[in-house]
C-alpha positions in Angstrom: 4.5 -34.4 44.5 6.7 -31.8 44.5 8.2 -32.6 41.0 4.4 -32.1 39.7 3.8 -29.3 41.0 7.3 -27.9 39.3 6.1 -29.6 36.4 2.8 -27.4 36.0 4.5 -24.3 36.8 7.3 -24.4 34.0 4.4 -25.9 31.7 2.0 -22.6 32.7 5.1 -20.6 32.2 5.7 -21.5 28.9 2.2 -21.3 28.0 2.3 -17.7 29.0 5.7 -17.1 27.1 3.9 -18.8 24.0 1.0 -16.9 24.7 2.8 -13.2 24.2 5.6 -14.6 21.8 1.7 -14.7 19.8 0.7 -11.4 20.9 4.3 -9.9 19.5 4.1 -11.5 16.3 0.8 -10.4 15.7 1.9 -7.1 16.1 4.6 -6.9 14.1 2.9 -8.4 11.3 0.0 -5.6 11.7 2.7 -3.2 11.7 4.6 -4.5 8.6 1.1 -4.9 6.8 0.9 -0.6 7.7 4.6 0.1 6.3 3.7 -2.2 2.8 0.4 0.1 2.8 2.5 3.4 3.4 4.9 2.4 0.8 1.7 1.4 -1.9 0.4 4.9 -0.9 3.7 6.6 -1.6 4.0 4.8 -4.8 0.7 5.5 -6.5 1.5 9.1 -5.4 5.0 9.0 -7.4 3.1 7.7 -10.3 0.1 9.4 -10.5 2.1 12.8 -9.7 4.7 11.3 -12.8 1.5 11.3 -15.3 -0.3 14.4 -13.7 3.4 16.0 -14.9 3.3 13.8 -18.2 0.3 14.9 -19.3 0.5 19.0 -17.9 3.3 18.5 -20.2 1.4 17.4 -23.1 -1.2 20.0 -22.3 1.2 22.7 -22.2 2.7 21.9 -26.0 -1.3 21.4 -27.6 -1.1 25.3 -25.8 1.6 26.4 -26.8 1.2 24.8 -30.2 -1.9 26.2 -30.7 -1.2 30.0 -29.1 2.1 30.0 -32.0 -0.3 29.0 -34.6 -3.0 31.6 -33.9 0.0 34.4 -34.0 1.5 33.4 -36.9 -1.7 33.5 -38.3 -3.0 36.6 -37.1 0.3 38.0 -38.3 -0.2 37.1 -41.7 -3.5 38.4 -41.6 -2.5 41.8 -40.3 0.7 41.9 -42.9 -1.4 42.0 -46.0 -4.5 43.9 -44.0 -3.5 48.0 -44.8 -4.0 48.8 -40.8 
């Protein structure tokens, strides 16, 4: 009888030691799933931030491009002008 009893108690203990071994891999996969969502954030925000730049850039040289053309123009206008 004694032997059973053992028996059960080693068998209820394991159960429990299952039970949390559960618990603890549920939360580290919940906290791996947050750290591969932090790093997806920080990602996008490289690229996006990487084609916000990219395309300032391109902005910047229609600007700048246009701004030289209107001078040049306007200098060649006031050249030949007797003002």
């Amino acid at each position: 009888m004694f032997l059973l009893v053992q028996i059960e108690l080693e068998r209820e203990c394991m159960a429990l030691a299952l039970q949390e071994e559960k618990k603890a891999q549920a939360e580290r996969e919940r906290r791996l799933k947050e750290q591969e969502q932090k790093i997806e954030n920080l990602s996008t925000m490289v690229i996006n931030s990487a084609v916000d730049d990219r395309d300032f850039d391109k902005r910047n040289k229609k600007v700048w491009s246009f701004s030289l053309c209107f001078w040049l123009h306007s200098n060649q206008q006031g050249a030949s002008s007797p003002y």
